[in-house]
N, C-alpha and C positions, 0 to 999 in steps of 0.2 A: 235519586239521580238529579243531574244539573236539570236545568230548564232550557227549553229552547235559546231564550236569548240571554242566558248568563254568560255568554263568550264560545270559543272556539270546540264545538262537538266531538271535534277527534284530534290527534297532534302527530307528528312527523311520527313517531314510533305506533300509532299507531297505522299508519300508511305502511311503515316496513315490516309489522305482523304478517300482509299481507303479500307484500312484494318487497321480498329480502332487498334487491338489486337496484328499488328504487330510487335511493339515493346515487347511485352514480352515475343513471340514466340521465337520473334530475340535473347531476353537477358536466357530464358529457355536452348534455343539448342544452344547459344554459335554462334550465328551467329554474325559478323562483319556486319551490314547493310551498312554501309558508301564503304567498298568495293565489297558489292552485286551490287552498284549505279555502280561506278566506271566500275565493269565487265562488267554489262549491258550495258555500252554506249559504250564502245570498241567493243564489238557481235555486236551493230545497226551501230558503223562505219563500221565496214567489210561486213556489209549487204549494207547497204547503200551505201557505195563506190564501190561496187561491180557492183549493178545496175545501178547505173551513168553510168559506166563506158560503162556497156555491151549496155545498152538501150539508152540514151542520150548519150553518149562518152567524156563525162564531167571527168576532171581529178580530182576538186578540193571539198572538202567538205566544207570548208571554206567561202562559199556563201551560203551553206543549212540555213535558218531561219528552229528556232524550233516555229514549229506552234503547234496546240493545238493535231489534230492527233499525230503527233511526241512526243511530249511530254510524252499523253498515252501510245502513244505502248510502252516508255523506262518505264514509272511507271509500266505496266504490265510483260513486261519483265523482273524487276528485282523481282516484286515479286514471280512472276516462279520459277525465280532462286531461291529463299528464301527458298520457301516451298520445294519446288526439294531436295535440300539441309537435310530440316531437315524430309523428309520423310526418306530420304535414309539412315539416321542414327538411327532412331527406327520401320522403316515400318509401321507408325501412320496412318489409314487408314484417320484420320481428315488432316492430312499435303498431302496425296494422293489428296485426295477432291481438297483442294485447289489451287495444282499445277495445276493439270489438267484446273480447274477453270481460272488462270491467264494464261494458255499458251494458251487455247482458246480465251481472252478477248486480248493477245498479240496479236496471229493473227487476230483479230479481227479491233485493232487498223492500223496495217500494212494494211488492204486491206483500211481502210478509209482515213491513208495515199496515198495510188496510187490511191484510186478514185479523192481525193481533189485535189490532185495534190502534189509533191514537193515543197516547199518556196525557192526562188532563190531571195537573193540578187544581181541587177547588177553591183552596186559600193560597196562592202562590207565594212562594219567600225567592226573593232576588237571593245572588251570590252577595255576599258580603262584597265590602270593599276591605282592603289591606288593613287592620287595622294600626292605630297610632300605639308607638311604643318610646320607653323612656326608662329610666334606670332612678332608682330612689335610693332610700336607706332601707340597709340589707342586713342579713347575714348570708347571701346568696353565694355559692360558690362561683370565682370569675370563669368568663368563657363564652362562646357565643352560645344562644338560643334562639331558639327557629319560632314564631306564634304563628297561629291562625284564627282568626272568629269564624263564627255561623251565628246566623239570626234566628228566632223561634218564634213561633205563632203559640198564642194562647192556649190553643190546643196541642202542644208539645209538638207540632212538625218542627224540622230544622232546616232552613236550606243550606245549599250549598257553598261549605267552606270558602273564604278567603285564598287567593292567593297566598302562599307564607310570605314573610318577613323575618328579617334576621336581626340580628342586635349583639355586639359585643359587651356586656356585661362585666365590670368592674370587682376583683374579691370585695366580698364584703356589702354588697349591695342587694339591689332589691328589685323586680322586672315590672313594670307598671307599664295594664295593656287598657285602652279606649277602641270601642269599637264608633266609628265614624260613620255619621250618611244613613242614620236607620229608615228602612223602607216604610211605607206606611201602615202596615199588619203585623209588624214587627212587636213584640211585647218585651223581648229579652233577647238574650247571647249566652252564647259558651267560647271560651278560650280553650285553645291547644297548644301544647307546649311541648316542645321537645330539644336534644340537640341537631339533631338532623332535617331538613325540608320532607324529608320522606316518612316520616317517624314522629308524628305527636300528638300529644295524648291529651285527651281531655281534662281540664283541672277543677272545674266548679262541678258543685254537687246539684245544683240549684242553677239555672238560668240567671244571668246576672239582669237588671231592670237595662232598658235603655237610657244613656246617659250615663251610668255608673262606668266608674273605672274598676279595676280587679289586679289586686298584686301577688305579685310572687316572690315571698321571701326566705321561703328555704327550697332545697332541692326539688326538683316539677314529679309530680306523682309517674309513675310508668304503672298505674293499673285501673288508670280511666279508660272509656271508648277510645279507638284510633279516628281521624277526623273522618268523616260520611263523604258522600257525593251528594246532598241533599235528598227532599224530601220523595215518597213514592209517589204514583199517580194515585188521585183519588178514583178516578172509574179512567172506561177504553172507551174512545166513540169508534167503533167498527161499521163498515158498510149497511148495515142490517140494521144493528142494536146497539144498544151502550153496556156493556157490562158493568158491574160495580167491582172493586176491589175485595179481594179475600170472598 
């Protein structure tokens, strides 16, 4: 799973998993959804850093994995915010309804947070950054290709995927990828490769070293792993006890 602070918890599709309609609610009252998301995650970092701090004495958020509780409590939490929002601008007893609705199912998600536990990374791997791409000498069939890196800890964790990148690709050529910006627990990488942003597949057998670049000069394999969401949690801190993993 991502980490706390590898970027955005949840995204607009995941808001209408839950509330088919809230996109037109969103686009009726003039609501910004993308910085309803935004909001919502900085309210669960002050919350959540909060409690580290006070309960565990953990300074750093940047080991929290977003587990599946987590996740919920930030989709519910921003939908609170939404309807909050657009009740307070017409007093629409149907936007009443529904707030009330998502800040119950918020706190909802929060206590199934602290029962499950917290997600602790014990070697944390940031999200990659995009990595650098370029086109060589090939025999590469032309067209575009989609890549992605992840970074890997010495102990084979991987974190969480890049962002993809695209690249139009020349007949006859060659796909030359650099992962950029390696974090500092970082040992290696893996590249993904596909034609699609939704669909690619791991290419190296072997973690490439930090620094190394990695080509691609004939057709991208389709029978490596599909890219991860990073690494698991290594244990839960729950109210009580810390559980370990497995």
């Amino acid at each position: 799973m991502a980490l706390f602070t590898d970027g955005g918890i949840s995204n607009l599709e995941d808001l209408r998993a839950y509330e088919s309609s809230i996109f037109e609610a969103a686009s009726t009252e003039r609501i910004d959804l993308s910085k309803k998301l935004t909001l919502a995650q900085q309210e669960l970092e002050t919350e959540l850093g909060a409690l580290l701090r006070q309960r565990y004495e953990r300074q750093v958020l940047g080991d929290v994995v977003v587990t599946r509780p987590l996740r919920q409590w930030h989709v519910f939490h921003t939908l609170a915010l939404t309807y909050r929002d657009a009740y307070n601008s017409h007093l629409n007893d149907r936007y009443l309804r529904k707030w009330k609705e998502y800040l119950k199912l918020a706190q909802w998600a929060w206590a199934k947070l602290l029962e499950s536990g917290i997600g602790i990374a014990q070697n944390p791997i940031p999200k990659a950054t995009p990595p650098r791409v370029s086109a060589g000498a090939g025999n590469l069939e032309g067209g575009t290709y989609w890549i992605r890196v992840a970074w890997t800890s010495a102990a084979g964790e991987e974190g969480c995927p890049s962002d993809p990148v695209n690249l139009a690709v020349p007949e006859g050529s060659s796909l030359v990828v650099e992962a950029v910006y390696p974090p500092g627990d970082a040992t290696g990488w893996n590249t993904y490769v596909g034609l699609s942003a939704d669909e690619t597949r791991r290419q190296n057998d072997e973690p490439m070293a930090a620094g190394a670049s990695w080509q691609l000069a004939e057709a991208p394999s389709t029978d490596g792993d599909p890219a991860g969401e990073g690494q698991a949690a290594s244990y839960f801190l729950t109210q009580r006890r810390i559980l370990q993993r497995g």
